[in-house]
N, C-alpha and C positions, 0 to 999 in steps of 0.2 A: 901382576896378580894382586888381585882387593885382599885386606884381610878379612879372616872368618870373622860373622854376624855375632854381635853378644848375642848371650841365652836370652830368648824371650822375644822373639820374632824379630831382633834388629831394632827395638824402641827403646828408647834410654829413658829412665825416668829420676825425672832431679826434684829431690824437694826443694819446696821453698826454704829460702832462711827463714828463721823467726824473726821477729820485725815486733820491739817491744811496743811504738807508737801504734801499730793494726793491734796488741793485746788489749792497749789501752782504749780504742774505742769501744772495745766490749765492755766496759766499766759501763754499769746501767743496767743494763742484761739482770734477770733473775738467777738464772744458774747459765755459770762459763765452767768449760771445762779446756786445759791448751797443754799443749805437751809445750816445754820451756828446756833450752840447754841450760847447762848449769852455770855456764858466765852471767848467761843473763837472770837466772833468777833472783836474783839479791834488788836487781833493777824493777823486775815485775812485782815482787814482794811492797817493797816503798813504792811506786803507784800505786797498787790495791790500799796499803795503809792513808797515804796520801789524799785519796779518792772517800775513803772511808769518813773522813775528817771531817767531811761538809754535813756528813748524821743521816742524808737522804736514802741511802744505800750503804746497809751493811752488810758483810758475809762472814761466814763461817769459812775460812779456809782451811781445806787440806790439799799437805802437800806430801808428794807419794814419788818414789823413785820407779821411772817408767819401765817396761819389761825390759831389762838387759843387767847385765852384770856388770857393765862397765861405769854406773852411774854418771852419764855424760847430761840426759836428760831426766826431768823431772815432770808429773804430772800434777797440774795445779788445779784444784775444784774449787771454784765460789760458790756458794749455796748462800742468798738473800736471807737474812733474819731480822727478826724487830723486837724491842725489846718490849716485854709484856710488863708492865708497871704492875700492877694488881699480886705478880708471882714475884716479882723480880729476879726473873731470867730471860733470857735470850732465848726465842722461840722459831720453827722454819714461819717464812712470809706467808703469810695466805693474802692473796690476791683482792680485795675485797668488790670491783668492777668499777666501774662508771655510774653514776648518779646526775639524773637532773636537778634533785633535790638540791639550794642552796646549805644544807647541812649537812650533804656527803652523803655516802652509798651507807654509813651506820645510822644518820640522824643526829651526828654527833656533833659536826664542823663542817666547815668549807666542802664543800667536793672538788675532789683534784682538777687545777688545773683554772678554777674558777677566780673572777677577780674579785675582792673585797669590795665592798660598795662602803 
């Protein structure tokens, strides 16, 4: 005699583990959003800072305990920012696009991506 089916047509569904090295290639990205267990956040915390360091890419992070009461995992949001010299504060990124122009998509410098002559 088989035993009875779990609920749910007999399909088991397993999450994946979180895998800090797959977090980390999202570093780059404008806005990440990752649910993170709580062992590893400490780990994902120091690469976001880590990552931060090179000045290319910085965020804003919030960190939020995910829907459950048990605080096992946690919800992390990078949201890209740049620091607006002129205010002196930290502003959300705006995008500024591609440029052919040798002095960028403002007229100001380089445009991304270009070599220095």
């Amino acid at each position: 005699m088989a035993p009875p089916a779990p609920p749910g047509g007999g399909l088991l569904r397993l999450e994946k583990p979180f895998d800090v090295d797959e977090f980390s290639e999202l570093l780059g990205e404008n806005r990440i959003s990752a649910t993170v267990p709580r062992e590893a956040l400490p780990e994902v915390l120091r690469r976001v800072v880590e990552f931060m360091g090179f000045g290319v890419y910085v965020y804003a992070v919030v960190v939020l305990p995910a829907p459950s009461a048990t605080l096992e995992k946690f919800t992390v949001n990078l949201d890209r920012i740049d620091f607006d010299a002129k205010r002196g504060v930290w502003v959300p990124f705006q995008d500024k696009g591609v440029s052919s122009s040798p002095f960028g998509p403002d007229g100001k410098g380089p445009a991304p991506g270009s070599a220095p002559h």
